[in-house]
N, C-alpha and C positions, 0 to 999 in steps of 0.2 A: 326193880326187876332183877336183882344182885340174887349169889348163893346158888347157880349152876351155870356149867357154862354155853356158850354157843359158838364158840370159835371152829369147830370144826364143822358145823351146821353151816355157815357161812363162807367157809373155804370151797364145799364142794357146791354150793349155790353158784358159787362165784363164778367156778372151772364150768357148770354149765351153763352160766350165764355167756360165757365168753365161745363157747361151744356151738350156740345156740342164736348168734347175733343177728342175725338175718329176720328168722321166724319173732325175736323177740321187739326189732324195730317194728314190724308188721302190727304187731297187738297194740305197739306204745301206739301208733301212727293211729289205732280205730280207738284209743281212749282221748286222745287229742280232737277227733272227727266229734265225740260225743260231749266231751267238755266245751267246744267253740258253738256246738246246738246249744246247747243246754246255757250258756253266759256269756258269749260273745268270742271277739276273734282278739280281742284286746289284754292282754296279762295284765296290764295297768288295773283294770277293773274285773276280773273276771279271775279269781282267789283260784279255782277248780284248777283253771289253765294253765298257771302257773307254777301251780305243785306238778302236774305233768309234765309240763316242760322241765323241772328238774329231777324228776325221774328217768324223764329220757335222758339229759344230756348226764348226768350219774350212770347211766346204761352206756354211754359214748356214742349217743345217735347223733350224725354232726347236725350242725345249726341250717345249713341249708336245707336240709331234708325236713329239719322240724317247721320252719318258716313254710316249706313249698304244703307238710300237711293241713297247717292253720290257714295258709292260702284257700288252699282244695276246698277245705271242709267250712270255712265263710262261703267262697263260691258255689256250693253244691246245696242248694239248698232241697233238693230233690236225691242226697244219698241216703243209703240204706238207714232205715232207724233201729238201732241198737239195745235190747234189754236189761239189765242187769238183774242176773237170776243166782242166790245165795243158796248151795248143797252142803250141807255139810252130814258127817257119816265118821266112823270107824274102820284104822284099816287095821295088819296083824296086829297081835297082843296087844290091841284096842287102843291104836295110837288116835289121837283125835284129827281130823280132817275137815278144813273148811273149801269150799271147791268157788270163787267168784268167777262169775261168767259174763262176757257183753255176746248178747245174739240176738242174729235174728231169724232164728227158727228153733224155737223150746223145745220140741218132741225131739230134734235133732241131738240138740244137745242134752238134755236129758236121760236120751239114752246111752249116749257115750260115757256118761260118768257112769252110769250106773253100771256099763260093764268095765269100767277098769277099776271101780270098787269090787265087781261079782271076781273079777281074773286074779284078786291076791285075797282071795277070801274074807274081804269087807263086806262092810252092809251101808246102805245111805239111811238116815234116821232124818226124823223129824225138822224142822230150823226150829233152831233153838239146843237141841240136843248137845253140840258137844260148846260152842259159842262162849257159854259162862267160862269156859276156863284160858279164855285169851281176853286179852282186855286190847280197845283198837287205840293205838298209840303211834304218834310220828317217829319215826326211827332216822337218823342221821349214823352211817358210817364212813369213817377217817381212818386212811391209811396211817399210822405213826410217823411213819418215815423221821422227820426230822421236829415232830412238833412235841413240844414239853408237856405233858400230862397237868401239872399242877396250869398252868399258863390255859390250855384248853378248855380244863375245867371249869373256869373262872369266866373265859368268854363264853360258853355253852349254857354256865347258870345266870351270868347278865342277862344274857338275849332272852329267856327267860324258858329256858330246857328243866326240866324233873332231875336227871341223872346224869351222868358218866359212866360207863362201865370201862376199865380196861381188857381186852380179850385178845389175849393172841399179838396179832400182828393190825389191831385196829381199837381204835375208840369207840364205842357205841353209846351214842347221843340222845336219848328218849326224853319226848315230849308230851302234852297233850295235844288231840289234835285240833283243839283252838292254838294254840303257839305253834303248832309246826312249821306255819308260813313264815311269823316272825324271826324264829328260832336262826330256820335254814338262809332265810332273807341277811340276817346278822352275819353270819359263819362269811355267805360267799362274798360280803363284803369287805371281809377278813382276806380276802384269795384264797381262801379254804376250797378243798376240792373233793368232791363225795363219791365214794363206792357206791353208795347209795343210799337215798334221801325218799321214803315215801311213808305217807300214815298207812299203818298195815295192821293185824291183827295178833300183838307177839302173845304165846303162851305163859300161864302163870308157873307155870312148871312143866319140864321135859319130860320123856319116858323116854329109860332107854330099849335098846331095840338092837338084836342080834343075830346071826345064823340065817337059818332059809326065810324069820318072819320077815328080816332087816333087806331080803332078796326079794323078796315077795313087794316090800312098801316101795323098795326102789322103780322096780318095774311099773309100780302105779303110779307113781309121783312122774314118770316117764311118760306113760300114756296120756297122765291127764294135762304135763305141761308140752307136752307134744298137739294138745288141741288147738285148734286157731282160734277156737270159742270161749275160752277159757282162759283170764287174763291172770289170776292169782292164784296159788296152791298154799294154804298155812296149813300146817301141823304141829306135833309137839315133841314127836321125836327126837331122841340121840343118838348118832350112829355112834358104831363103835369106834374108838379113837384109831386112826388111820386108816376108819373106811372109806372107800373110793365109789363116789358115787357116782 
C-alpha cells in the first residue's frame, strides 16, 4: 500500500478522535453489544470480540467500561437488534466514500446520509460503486516513540503482517484480515501499544482535495461521523498538507 502518503490523514483522524471520546465510546460500546449476539460473551472463542475489544482499548475506552459492556450485552438478551447497512457514494471532486452503519431503524438512517452527501454536493451510488478501489485490510498503528524500525519490522513480518510503512510520527502495520487477529495478538504480546488496530477499508490510492471542495468534505465527514448510526467513515482523500480538520 506504499507510494503516497497518509500521515496527515491520520493526524487529523486522531485530533478528532480524541475530540470526540465520549460519542466515540458509545458506538464502540453497540459494536461490542453486537459482536457478544452474534459469538458469545467469551474473547477466548469469540474472534469478532476480540478485535473489538482492541479497537476500543486502541481508542483508550478503559477496561472496566468495556467488561461492564460485554456484561450488559450477554445479560440482555432482549436489547435492541442492530443492522449493518453499507452506503457508499461520492463526495466534492469525486472523492470516494464508504458510509458503515449498525441500526436499528434504516429509513432513519438512510436519510441522514443521504442528506449530508446532498449538503456538500455528493451523490450516494449504488454498493459496489466506489468499493473496488479500497481493498478491506487489518491496519495496526504504532506510535515510534522509542521503537527501531528495522526491529518492528521484523516482528510485524514474523507474526505474520503484509507490510510496514514508515509515516510521519508512526508505523503502519497492514495485514490481511485472516492475520489481523494473529498479527495484533503477537505485537501486544510484545507490550506494544496501538493508536489503532482495526480491519478497515484502506484506499488503493488517495485524491487530493482543496479549497471550498476540501471545506465542503469536511463538513460531511462531520455530519456523517457525528451520527450515533454510523460506526465507520473511509474515504480516499488528501487534505492539504497542514489542513485542520
Amino acid at each position: 500500500m506504499s507510494g503516497h502518503s497518509k500521515w496527515h490523514n491520520i493526524q487529523a483522524k486522531k485530533g478528532k478522535t480524541d475530540a470526540k471520546r465520549g460519542k466515540i465510546f458509545t458506538k464502540l460500546g453497540k459494536e461490542i453489544v453486537v459482536s457478544v449476539k452474534n459469538g458469545g460473551a467469551s474473547p477466548e472463542i469469540n474472534a469478532r470480540l476480540r478485535d473489538t475489544i482492541a479497537k476500543a482499548k486502541a481508542a483508550n475506552m478503559p477496561n472496566d467500561t468495556i467488561i461492564k459492556a460485554i456484561k450488559k450485552a450477554a445479560g440482555d438478551a432482549d436489547s435492541i437488534n442492530y443492522e449493518t447497512i453499507i452506503y457508499e457514494g461520492y463526495g466534492p471532486s469525486g472523492v470516494a466514500v464508504i458510509v458503515e452503519t449498525l441500526t436499528d431503524n434504516k429509513n432513519r438512517t438512510a436519510a441522514n446520509v443521504r442528506h449530508a452527501f446532498s449538503k456538500a454536493d455528493g451523490n450516494l451510488g449504488a454498493l459496489g460503486c466506489v468499493s473496488f478501489m479500497f481493498q478491506e485490510k487489518g491496519q495496526i498503528i504504532i506510535e515510534k516513540s522509542d521503537h527501531d524500525e528495522d526491529e518492528m519490522m521484523m516482528m510485524a513480518l514474523d507474526a505474520g503482517a503484509e507490510d510496514l510503512e514508515s509515516e510521519g510520527e508512526v508505523f503502519i502495520i497492514t495485514t490481511t484480515p485472516e492475520n489481523f487477529g494473529t498479527v495484533r495478538e503477537a505485537l501486544e504480546a510484545e507490550g506494544i501499544e496501538f493508536l489503532e488496530a482495526q480491519v478497515k477499508m484502506v484506499p488503493d490510492t488517495l485524491s487530493n482535495i482543496e479549497g471550498d471542495d476540501a471545506k465542503k468534505l469536511e463538513k460531511m465527514l462531520d455530519m456523517l461521523e457525528d451520527d450515533d448510526d454510523i460506526q465507520e467513515v473511509y474515504h480516499n482523500a488528501e487534505f492539504p498538507e497542514g489542513w485542520d480538520e
